[in-house]
C-alpha positions in Angstrom: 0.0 0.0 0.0 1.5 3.6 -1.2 1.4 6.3 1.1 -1.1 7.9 -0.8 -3.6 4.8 -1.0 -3.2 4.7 3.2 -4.3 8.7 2.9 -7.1 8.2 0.7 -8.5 5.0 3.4 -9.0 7.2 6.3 -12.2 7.4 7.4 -12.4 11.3 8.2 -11.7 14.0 4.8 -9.4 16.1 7.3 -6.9 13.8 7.5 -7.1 12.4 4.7 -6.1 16.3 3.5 -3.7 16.4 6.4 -2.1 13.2 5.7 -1.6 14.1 1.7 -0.1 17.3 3.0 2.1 15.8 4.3 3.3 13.6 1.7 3.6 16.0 -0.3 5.2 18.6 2.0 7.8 15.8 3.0 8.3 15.0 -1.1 8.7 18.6 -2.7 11.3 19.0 0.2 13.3 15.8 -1.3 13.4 17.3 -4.8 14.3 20.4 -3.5 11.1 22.9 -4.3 7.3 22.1 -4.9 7.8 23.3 -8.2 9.1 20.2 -8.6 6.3 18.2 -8.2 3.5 16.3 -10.7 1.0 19.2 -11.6 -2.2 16.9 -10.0 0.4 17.5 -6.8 1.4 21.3 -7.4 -2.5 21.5 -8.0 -3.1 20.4 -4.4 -0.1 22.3 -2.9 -1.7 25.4 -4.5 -5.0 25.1 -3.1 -2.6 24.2 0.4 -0.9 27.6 0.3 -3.5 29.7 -1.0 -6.3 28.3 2.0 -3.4 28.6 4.4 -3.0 32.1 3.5 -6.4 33.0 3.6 -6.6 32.0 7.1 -4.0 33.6 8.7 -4.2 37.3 7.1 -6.4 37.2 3.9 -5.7 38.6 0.5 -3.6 40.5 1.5 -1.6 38.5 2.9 -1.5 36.1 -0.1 0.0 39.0 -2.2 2.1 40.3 0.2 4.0 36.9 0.9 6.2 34.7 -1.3 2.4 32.8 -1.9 1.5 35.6 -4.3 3.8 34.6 -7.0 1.7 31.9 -7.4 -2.0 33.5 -7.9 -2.9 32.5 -11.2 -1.5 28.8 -10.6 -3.7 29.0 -7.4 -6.9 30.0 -9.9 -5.9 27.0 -12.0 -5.6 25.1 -9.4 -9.3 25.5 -8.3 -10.6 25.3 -11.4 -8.4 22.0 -12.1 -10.6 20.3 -9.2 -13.7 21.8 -10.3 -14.6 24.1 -7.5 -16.0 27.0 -10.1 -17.3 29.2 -7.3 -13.5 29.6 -5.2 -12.1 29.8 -8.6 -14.5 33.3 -9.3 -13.3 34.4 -6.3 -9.6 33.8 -6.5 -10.2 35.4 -10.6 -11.9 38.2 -8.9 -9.0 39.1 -6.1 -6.7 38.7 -9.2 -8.5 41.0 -11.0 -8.6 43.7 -8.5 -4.5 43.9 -8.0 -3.2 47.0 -9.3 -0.9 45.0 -11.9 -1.7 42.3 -14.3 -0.5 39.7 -14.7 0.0 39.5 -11.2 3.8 39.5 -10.8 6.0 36.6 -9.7 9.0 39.1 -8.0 7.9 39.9 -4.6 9.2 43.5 -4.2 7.6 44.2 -7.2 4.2 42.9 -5.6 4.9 44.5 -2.0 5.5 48.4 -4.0 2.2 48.0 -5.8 0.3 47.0 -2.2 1.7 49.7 -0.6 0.0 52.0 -2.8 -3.1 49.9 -2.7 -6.3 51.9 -2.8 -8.9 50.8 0.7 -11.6 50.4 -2.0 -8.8 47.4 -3.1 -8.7 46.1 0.6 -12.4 46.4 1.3 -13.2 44.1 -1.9 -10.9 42.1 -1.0 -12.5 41.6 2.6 -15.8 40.8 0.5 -14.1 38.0 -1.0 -13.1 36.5 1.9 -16.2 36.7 3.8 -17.0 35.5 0.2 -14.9 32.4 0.2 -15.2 31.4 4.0 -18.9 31.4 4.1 -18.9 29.5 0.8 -20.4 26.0 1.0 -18.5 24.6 -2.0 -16.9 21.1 -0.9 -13.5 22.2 -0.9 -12.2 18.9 0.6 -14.3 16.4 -0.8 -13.7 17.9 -4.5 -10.0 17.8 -3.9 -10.3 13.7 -2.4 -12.1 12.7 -5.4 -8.9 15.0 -8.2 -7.0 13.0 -5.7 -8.3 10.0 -6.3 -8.8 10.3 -10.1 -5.2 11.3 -10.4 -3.4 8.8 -7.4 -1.0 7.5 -10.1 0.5 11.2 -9.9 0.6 11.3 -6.5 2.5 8.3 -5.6 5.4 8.2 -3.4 
């Protein structure tokens, strides 16, 4: 049994999430970057950073940090698993930075948020409340990619 089989038999979605995480987590640090990954992985690493980011500072945040570099592939991402209604959201936040496409170099990123208008910020606070009152099945969308894809995810 692969690690990603024992995952994928856990009774509860959280740790079958957690426990993929992980595998992948441990993986990407083997091969030196997450960039180095299968794109079914990368697509779940996205969705990883991108939910991690929301919940501990927002949109903002997710600009503001090395995470931003990877907005569009996050927007993929969620469309890749077929959660169209967090993939509007994410397209929308993209669409509001001051800068398309939305640039990979952090410093350029942090220069055009710190001239960032509050009508910016307080759409971007909409989108939040937006994506975290959502009742699109986040998890049990990204299981089944999982599961359609496990041959890419093997370990």
């Amino acid at each position: 049994m692969t690690e990603i089989d024992f995952a994928l038999s856990q009774k509860q979605d959280t740790e079958i999430i957690e426990l993929v995480g992980t595998v992948l987590w441990n993986k990407a640090s083997e091969v030196s970057s997450f960039e180095q990954l299968s794109e079914p992985e990368k697509t779940f690493v996205y969705i990883d950073i991108f939910e991690g980011e929301l919940n501990n500072g927002g949109l903002f945040d997710f600009f503001y940090n090395t995470s931003g570099a990877f907005a569009h592939q996050v927007l993929d991402a969620y469309q890749a698993i077929g959660a169209d209604e967090s993939a509007a959201i994410v397209s929308q936040a993209i669409a509001l930075f001051p800068d398309l496409p939305v640039s990979k170099d952090l410093f350029i990123r942090r220069q055009l948020l710190s001239n960032l208008k509050q009508t910016v910020l307080d759409e971007w606070e909409k989108l939040e409340t937006q994506f975290f009152i959502s009742e699109e099945a986040i998890v049990t969308l990204l299981i089944d990619y999982i599961t359609i894809n496990k041959t890419y995810f093997e370990y």
